[in-house]
N, CA, C and O of each residue as an XYZ file, in Angstrom:
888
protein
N     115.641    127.545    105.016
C     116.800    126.822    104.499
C     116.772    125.354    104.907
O     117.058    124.444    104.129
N     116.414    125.184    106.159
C     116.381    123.393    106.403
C     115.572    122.686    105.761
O     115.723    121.524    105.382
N     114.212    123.754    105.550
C     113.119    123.192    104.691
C     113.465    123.018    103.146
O     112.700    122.308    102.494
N     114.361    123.501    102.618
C     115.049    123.281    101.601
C     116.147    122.161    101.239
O     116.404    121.497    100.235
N     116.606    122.257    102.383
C     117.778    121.052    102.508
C     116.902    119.625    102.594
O     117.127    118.691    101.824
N     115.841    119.582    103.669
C     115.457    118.371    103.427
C     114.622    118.121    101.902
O     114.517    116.995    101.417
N     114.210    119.027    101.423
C     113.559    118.165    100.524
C     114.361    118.219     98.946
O     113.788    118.027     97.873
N     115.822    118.532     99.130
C     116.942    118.662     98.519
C     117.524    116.907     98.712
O     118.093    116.253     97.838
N     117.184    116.456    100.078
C     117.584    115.120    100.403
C     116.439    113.940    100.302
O     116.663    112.730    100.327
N     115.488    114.420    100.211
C     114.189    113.454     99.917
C     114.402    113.565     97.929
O     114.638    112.488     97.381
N     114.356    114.176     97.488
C     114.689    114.748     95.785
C     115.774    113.333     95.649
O     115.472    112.307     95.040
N     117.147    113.582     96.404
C     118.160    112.516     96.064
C     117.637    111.660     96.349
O     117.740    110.939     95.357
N     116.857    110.936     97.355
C     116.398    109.592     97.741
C     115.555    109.267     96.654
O     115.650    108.375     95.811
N     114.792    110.071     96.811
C     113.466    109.551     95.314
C     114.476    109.675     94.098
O     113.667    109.117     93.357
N     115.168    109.837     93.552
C     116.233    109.348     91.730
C     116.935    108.372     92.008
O     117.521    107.919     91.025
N     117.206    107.623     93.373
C     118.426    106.738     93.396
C     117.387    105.520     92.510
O     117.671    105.171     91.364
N     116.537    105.139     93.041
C     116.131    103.923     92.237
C     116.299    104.239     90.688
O     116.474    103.367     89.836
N     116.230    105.447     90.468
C     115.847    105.989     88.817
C     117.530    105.470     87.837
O     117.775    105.341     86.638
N     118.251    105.324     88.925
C     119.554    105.197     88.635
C     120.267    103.931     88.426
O     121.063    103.491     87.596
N     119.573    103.428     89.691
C     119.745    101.793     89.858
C     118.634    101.175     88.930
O     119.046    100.227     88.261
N     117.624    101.431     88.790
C     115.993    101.126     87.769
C     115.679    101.731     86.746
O     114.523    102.130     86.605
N     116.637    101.935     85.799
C     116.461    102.823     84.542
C     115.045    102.073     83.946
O     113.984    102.697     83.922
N     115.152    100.654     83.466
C     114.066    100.522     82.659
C     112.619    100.422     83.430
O     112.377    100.325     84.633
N     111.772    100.478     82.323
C     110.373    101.030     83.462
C     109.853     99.288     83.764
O     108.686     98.940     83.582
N     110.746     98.503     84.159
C     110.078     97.560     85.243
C     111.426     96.656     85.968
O     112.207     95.980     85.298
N     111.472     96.760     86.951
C     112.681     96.272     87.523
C     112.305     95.965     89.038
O     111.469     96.360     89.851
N     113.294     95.110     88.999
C     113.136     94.486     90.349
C     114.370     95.304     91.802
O     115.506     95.747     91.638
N     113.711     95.242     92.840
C     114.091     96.066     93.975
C     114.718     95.143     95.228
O     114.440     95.049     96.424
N     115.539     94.617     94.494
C     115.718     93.220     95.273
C     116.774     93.239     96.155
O     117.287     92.191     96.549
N     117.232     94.567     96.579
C     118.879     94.211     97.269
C     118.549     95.301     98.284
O     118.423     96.409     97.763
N     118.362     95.254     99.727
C     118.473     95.908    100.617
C     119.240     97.600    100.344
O     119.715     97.738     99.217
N     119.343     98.619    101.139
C     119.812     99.570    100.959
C     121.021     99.697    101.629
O     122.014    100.290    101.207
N     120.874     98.978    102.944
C     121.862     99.205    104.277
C     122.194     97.583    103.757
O     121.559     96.730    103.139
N     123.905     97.695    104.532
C     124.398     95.818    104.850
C     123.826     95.553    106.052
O     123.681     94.422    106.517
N     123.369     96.972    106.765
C     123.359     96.313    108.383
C     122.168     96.318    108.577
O     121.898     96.306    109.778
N     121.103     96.335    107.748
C     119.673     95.848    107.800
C     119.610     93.996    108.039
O     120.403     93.287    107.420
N     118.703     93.465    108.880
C     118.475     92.535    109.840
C     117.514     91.482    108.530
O     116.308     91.573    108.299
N     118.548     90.503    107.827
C     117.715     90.419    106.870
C     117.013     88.810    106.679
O     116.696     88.200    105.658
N     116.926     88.407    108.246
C     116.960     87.243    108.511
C     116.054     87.343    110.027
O     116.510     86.659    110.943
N     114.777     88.179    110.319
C     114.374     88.706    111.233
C     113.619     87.832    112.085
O     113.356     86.701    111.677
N     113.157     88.296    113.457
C     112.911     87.547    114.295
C     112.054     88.793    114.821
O     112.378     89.959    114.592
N     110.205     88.170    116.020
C     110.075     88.861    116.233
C     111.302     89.823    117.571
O     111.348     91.033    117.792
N     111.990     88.886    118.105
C     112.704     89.572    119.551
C     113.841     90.354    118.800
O     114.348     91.234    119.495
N     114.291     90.242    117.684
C     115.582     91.030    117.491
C     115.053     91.272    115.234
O     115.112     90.416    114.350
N     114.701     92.477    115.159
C     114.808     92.836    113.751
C     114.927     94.211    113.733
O     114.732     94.788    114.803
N     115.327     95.158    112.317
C     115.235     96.508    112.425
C     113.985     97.048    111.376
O     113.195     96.571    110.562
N     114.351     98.342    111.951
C     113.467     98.940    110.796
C     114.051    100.372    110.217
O     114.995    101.001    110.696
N     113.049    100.825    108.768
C     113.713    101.986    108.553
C     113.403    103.677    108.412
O     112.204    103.953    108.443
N     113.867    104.244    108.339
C     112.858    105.651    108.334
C     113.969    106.596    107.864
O     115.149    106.403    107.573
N     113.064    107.852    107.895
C     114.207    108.684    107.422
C     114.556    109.073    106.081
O     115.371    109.910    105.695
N     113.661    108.186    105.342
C     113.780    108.357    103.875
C     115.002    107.918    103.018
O     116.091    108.487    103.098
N     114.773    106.972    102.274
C     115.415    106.435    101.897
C     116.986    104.994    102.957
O     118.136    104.645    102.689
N     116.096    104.723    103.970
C     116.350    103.913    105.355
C     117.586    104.952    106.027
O     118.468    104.464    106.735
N     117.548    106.069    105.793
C     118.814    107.095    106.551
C     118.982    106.809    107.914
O     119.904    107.173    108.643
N     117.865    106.025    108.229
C     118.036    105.363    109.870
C     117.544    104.417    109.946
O     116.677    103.943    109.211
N     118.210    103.832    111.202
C     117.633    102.499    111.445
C     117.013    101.942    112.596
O     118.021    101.939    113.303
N     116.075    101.440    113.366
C     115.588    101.215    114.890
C     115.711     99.999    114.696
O     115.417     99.435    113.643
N     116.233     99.380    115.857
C     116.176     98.152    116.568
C     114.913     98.044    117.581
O     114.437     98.903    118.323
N     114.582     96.869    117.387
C     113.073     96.284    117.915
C     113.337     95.105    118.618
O     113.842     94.094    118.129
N     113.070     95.221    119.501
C     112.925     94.202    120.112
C     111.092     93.975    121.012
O     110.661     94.492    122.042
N     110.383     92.901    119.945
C     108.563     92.806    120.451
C     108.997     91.668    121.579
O     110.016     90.983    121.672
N     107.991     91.736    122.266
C     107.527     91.004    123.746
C     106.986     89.584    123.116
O     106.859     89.331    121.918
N     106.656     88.587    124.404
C     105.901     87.441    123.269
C     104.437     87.988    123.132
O     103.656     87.796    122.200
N     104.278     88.602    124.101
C     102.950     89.008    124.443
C     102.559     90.156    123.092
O     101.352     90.299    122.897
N     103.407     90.869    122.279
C     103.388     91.853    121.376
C     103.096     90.768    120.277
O     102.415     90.958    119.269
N     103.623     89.780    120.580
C     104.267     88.767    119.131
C     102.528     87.854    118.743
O     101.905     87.462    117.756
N     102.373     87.894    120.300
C     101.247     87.202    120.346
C      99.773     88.092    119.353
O      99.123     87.578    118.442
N      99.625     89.330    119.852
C      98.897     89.895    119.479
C      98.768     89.963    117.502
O      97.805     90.025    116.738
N      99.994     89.919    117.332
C      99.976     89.796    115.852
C      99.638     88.422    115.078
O      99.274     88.245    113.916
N     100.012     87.036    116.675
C      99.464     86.244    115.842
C      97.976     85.754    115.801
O      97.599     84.709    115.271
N      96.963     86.943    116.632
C      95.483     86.480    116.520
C      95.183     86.904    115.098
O      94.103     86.589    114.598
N      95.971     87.518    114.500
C      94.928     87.689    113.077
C      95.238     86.723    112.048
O      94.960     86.768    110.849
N      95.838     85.872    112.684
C      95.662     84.526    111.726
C      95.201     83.198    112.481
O      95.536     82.054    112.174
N      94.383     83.572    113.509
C      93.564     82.911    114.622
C      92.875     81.787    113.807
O      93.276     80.624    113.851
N      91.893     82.163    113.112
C      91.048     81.088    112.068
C      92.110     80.907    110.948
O      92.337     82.044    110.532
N      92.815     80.070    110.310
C      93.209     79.843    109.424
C      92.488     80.104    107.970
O      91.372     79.730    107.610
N      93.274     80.709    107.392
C      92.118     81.166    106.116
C      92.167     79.978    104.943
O      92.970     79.068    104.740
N      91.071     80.356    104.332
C      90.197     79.175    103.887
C      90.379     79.680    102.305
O      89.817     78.974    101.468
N      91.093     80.804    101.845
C      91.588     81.243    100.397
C      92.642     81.472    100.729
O      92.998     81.579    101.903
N      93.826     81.675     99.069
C      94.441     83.080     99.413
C      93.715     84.193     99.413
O      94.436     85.190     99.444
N      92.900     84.357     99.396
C      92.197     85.921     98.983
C      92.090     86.812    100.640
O      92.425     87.971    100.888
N      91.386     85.560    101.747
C      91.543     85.511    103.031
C      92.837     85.816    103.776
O      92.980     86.509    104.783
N      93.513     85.322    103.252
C      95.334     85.491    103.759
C      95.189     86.284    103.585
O      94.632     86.926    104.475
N      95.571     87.055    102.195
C      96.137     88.464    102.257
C      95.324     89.569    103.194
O      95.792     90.700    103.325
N      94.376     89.274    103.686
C      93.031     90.032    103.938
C      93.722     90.052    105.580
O      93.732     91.040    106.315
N      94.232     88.806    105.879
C      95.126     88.569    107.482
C      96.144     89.455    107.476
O      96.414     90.400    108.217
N      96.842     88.843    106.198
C      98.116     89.608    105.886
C      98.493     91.652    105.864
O      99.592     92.151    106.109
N      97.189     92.435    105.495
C      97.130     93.522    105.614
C      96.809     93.995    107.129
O      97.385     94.958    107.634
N      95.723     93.134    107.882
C      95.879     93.339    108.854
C      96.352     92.842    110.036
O      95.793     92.966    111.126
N      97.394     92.273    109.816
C      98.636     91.852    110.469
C      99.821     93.029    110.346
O     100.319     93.601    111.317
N     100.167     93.268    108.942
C     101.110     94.355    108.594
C     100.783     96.241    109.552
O     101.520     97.132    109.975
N      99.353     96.016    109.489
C      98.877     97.592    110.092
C      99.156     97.603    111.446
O      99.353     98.584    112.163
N      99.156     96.235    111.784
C      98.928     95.635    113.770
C     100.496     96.187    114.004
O     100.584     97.154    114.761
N     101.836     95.627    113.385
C     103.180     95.886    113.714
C     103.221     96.926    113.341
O     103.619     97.493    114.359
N     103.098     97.762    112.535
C     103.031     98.823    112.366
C     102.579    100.086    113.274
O     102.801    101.295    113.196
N     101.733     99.145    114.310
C     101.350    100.707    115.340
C     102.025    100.056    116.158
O     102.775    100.866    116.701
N     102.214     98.910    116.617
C     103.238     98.590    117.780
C     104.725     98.813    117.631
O     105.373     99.124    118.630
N     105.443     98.648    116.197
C     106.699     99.736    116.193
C     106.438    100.919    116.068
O     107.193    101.803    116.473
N     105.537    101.094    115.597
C     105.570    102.744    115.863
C     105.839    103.571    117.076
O     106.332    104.681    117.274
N     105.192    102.354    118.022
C     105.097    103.512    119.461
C     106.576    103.392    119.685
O     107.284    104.389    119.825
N     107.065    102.090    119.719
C     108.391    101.660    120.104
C     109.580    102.592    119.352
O     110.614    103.091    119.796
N     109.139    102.598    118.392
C     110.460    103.833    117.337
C     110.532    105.260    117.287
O     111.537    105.860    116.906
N     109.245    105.932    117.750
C     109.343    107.522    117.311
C     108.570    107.342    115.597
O     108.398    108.330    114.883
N     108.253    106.181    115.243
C     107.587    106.775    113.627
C     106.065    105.972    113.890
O     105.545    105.342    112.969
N     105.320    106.088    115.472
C     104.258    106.254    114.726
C     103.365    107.723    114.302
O     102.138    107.652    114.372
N     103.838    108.691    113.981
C     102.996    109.736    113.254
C     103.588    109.944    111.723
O     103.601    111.056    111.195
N     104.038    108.842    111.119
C     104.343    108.560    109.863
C     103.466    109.142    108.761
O     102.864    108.141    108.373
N     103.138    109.923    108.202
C     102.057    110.248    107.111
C     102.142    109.515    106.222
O     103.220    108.921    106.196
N     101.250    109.201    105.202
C     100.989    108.574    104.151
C     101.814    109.540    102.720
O     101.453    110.714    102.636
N     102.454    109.235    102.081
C     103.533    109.431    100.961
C     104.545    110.301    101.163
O     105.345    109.975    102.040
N     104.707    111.176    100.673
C     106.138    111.664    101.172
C     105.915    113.279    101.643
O     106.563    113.789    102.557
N     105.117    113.829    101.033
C     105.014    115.360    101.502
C     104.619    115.984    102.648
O     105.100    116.972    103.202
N     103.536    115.182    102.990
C     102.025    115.970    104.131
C     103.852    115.318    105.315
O     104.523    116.146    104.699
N     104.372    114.993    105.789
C     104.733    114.825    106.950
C     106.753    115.469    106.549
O     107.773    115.337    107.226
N     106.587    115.928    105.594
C     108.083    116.180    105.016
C     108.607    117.164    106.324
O     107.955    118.207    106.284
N     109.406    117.164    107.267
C     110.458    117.728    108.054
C     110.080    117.195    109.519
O     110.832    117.334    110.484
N     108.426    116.369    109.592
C     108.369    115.829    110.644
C     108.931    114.439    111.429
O     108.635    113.297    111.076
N     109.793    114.779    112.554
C     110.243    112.948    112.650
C     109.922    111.921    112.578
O     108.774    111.720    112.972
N     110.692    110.738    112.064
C     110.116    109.403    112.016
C     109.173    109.293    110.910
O     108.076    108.736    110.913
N     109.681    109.820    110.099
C     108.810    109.895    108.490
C     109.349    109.029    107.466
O     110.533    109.178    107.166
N     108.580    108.047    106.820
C     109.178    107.296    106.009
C     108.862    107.451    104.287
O     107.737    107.900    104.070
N     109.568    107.189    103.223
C     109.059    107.142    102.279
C     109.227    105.810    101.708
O     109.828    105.041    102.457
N     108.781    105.221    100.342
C     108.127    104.189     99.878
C     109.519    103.211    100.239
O     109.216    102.026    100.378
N     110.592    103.436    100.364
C     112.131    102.477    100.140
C     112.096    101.889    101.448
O     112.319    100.686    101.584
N     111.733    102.923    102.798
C     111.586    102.611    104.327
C     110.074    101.607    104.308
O     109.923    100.440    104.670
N     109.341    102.333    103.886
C     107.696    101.119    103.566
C     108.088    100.041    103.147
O     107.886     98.985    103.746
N     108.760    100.145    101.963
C     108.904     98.928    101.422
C     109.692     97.303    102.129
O     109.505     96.087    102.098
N     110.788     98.479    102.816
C     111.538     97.654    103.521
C     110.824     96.762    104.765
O     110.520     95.587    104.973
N     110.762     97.861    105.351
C     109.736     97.664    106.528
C     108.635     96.916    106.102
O     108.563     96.043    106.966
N     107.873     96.751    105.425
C     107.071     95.281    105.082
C     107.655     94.193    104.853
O     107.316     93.189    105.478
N     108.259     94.168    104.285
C     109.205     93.040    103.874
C     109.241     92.555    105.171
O     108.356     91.779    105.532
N     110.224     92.928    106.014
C     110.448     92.872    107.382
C     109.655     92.359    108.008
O     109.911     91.301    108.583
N     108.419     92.966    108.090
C     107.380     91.823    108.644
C     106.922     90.555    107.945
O     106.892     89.408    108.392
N     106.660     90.900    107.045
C     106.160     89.775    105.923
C     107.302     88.470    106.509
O     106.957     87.465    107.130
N     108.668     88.830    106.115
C     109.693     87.556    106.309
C     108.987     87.014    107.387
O     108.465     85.914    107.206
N     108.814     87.784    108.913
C     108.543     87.374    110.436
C     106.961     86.692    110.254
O     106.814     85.770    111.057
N     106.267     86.828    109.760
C     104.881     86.409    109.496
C     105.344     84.784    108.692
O     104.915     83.736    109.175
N     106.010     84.783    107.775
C     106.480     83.420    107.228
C     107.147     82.765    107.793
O     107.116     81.540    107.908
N     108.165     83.865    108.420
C     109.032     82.165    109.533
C     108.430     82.105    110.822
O     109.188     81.869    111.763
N     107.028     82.297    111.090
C     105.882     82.057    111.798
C     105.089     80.846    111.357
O     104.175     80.351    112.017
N     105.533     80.397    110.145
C     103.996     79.785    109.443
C     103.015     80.523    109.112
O     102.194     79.862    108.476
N     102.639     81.861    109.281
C     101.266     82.394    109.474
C     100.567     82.326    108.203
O      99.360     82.189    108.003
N     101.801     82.479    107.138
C     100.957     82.767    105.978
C     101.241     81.650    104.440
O     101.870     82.022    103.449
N     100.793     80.691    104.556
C     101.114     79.225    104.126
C     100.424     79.276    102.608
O     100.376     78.647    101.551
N     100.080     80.103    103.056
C      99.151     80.156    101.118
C     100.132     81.683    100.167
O      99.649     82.416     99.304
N     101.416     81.720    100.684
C     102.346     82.802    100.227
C     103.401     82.420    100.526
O     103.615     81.434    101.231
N     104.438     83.330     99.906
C     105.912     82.937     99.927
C     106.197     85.174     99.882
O     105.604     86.114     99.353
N     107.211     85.035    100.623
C     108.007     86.614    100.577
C     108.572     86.745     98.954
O     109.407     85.938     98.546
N     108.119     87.675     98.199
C     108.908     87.825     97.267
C     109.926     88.926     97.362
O     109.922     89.637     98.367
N     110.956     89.163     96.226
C     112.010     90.447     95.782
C     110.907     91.761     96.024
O     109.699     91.644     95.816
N     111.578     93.057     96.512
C     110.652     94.097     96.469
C     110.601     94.792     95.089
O     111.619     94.988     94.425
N     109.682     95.060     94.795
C     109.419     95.799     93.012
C     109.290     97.044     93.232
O     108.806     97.665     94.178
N     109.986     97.499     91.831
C     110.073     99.343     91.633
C     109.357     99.273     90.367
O     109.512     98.392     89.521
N     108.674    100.124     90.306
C     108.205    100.555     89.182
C     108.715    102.175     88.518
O     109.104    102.949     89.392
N     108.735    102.660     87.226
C     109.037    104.068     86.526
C     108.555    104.311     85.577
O     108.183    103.574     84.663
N     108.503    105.659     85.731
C     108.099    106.430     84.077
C     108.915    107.761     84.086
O     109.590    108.292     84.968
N     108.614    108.127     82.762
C     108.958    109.291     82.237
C     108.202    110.476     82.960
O     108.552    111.644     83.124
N     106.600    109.544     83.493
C     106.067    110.427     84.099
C     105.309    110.981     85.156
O     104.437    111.840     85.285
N     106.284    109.769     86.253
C     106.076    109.823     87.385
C     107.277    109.584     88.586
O     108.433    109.698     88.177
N     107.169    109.397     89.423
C     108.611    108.882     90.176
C     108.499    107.811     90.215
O     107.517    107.175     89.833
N     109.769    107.275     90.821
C     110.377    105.836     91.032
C     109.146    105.394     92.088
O     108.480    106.140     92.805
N     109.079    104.173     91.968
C     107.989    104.090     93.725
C     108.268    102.255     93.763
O     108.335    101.592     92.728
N     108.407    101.651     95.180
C     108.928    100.703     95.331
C     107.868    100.120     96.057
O     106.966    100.899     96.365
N     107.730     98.723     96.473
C     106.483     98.215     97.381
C     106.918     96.888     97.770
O     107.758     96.339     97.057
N     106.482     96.304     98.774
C     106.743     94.893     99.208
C     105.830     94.014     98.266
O     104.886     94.398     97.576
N     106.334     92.757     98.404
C     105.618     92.118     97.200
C     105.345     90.648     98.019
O     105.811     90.364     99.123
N     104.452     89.781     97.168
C     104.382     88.263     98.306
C     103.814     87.809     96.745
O     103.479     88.582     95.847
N     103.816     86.259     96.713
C     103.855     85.398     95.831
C     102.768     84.487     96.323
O     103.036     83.815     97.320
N     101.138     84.315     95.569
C     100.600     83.168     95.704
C     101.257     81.764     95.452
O     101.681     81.363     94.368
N     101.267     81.039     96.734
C     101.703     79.987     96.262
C     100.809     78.753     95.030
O     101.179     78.054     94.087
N      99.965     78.931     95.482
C      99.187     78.321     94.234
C      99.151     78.745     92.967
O      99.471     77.972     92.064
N      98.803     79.890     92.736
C      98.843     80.202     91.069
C      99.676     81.383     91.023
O      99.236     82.421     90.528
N     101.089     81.291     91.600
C     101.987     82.187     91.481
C     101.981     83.035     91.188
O     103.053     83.575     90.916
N     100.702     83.755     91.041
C     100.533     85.534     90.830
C     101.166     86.004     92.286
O     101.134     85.602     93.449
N     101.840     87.234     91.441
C     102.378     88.135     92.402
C     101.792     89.264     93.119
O     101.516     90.153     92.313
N     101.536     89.533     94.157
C     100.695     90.926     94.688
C     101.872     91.910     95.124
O     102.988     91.469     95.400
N     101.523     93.428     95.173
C     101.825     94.281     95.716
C     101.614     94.258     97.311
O     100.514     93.875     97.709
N     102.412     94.572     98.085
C     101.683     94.528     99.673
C     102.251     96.263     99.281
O     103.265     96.209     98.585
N     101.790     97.761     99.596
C     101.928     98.749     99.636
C     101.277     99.524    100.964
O     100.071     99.746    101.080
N     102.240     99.876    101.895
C     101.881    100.717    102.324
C     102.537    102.456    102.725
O     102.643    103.048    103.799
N     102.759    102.713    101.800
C     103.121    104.108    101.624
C     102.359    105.132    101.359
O     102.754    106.215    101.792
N     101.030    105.098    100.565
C     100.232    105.508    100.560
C      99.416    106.519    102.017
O      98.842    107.580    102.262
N      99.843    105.403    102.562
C      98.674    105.502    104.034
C      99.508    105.688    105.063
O     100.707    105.414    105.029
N      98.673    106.347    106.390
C      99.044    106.235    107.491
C      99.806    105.374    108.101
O      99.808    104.226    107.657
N     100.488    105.638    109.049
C     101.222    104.420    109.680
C     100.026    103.702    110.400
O      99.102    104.387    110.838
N     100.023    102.478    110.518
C      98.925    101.116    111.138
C      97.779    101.700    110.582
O      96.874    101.933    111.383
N      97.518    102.118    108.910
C      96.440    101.811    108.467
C      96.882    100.343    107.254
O      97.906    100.125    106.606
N      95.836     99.734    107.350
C      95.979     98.100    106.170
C      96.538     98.439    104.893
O      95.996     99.147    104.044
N      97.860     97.785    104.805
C      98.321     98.365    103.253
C      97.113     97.812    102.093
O      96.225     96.965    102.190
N      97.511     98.656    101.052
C      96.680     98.147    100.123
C      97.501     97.359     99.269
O      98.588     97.683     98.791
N      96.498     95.646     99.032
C      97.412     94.896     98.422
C      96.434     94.341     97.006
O      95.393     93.692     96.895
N      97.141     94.814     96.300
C      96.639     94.405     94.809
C      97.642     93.490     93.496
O      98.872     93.485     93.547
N      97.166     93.057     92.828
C      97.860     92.162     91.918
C      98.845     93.042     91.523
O      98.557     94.232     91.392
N     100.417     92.483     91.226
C     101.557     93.229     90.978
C     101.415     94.077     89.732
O     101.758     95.259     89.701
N     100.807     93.312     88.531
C     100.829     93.484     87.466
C      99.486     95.298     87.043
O      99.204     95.717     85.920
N      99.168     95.692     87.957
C      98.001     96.215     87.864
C      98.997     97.538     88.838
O      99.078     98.747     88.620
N      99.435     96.963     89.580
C     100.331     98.198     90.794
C     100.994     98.852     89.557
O     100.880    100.052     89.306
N     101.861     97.763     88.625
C     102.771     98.399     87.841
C     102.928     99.258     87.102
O     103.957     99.882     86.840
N     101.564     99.388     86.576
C     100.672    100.627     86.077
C     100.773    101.784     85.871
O     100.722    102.613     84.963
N     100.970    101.657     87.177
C     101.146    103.115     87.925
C      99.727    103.425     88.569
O      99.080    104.472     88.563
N      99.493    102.384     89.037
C      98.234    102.621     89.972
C      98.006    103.157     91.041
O      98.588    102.838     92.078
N      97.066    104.115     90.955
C      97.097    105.065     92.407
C      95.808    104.651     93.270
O      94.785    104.179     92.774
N      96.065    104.963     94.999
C      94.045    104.860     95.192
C      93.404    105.882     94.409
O      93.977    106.864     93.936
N      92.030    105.562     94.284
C      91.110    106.882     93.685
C      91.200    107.706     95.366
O      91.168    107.431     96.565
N      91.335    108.930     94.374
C      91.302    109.924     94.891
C      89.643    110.145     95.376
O      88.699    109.952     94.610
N      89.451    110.768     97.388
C      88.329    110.646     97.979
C      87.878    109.445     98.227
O      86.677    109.224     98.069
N      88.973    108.174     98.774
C      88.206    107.194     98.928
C      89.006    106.638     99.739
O      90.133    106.567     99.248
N      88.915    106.112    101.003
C      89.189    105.477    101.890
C      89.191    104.121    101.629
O      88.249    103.429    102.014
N      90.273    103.573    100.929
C      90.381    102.113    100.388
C      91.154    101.659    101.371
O      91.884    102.412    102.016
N      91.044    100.023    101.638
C      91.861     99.488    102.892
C      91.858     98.070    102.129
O      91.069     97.814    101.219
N      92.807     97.207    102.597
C      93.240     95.808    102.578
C      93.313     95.174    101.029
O      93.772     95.926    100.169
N      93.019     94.250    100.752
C      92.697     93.755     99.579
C      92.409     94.689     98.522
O      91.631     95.555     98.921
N      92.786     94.845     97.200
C      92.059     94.960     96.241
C      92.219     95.057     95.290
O      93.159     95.767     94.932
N      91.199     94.245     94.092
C      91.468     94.167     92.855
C      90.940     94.965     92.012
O      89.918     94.533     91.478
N      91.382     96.275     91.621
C      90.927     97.494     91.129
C      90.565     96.935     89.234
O      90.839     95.804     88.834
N      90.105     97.720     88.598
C      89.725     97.625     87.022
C      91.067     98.596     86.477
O      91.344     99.772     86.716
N      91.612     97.772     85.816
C      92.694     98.860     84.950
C      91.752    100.381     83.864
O      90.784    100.484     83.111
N      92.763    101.213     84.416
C      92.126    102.214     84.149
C      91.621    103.598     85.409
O      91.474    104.815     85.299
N      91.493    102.696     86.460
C      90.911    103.298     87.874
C      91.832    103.867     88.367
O      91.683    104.525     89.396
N      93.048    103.743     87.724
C      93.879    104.676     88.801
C      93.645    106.492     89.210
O      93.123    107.336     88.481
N      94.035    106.626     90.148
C      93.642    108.338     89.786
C      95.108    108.942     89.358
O      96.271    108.823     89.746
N      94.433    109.621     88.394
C      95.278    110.902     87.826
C      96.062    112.150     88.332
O      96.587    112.919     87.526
């Protein structure tokens, strides 16, 4: 019966966007909680879990924590292509250091394989939770060849709602996906052009894809 109830409450979490995001491309732009931290810092920001942000942790990183996140933008990168390449593994770095700090680092990758285990997030908590860093990485300077964008939902008739953090080349204003829902907690989200995520693009199935990438439309797996 609990095993029923929760995924009776993961079911409601996954249609709310369907509700708020009827048409199949919409933007994910308004927090879930008021009392999400939406102006973050590394010494004081939150995060979310629980599916659909049903909870919230307060964080408070060390400088010495703060520090560690800022060696991966040690060499200044010399593309955007490089940034984002910082940028994924920057996002995986906070990601195992809140993890230990919150109870969600044994987070599974999408929503099932970890369904009744604690500190489990699905794509709305990912989504958020990047964001979250992403903002702290920009009001760092770290990432000067990007700007934080609105978070994007994508839908179909024949798939679920699914949401992702997003960042904006500043130079040729293409938009990327930053996604990490897919994956493990502190594995490199996978970040690909928005327009290609929207798709409904999945990793291929049997393949250990990490950081960057610009897949061929069509590649998604089925």
């Amino acid at each position: 019966m609990a095993r029923r109830a929760r995924a009776v409450k993961l079911l409601g979490t996954v249609l709310l966007p369907v509700v708020a995001c009827f048409p199949l491309d919409c933007r994910a732009d308004v927090f879930v909680r008021d009392d999400i931290i939406t102006d973050p810092n590394p010494a004081r920001f939150n995060i979310c879990y629980g599916h659909g942000c049903a909870h919230l942790a307060w964080v408070n990183l060390s400088a010495e924590q703060w520090q560690q996140v800022r060696k991966a933008f040690a060499k200044p990168a010399d593309t955007a292509a490089e940034e984002r390449t910082q940028i994924a593994a920057a996002v995986a770095l906070l990601e195992s250091i809140v993890g230990a700090l919150t109870g969600t680092a044994g987070d599974k990758g999408g929503d099932w394989e970890g369904l009744g285990l604690p500190g489990q997030m699905d794509c709305i908590d990912e989504s958020i939770n990047t964001t979250i860093y992403l903002r702290m990485l920009q009001k760092d300077d770290l990432i000067p060849r990007h700007s934080v964008a609105d978070r994007a939902t994508r839908w179909s008739i024949f798939s679920w709602p699914h949401t992702t953090a997003v960042i904006t080349e500043r130079e040729s204003l293409e938009r990327w996906a930053v996604d990490s829902w897919f994956l493990d907690n502190g594995e490199p989200p996978f970040v690909l052009p928005l327009a290609i995520w929207k798709s409904g693009w999945k990793p291929p199935k049997g393949e250990a894809l990490k950081g960057e990438l610009r897949p061929q439309p069509g590649a998604a797996a089925q």
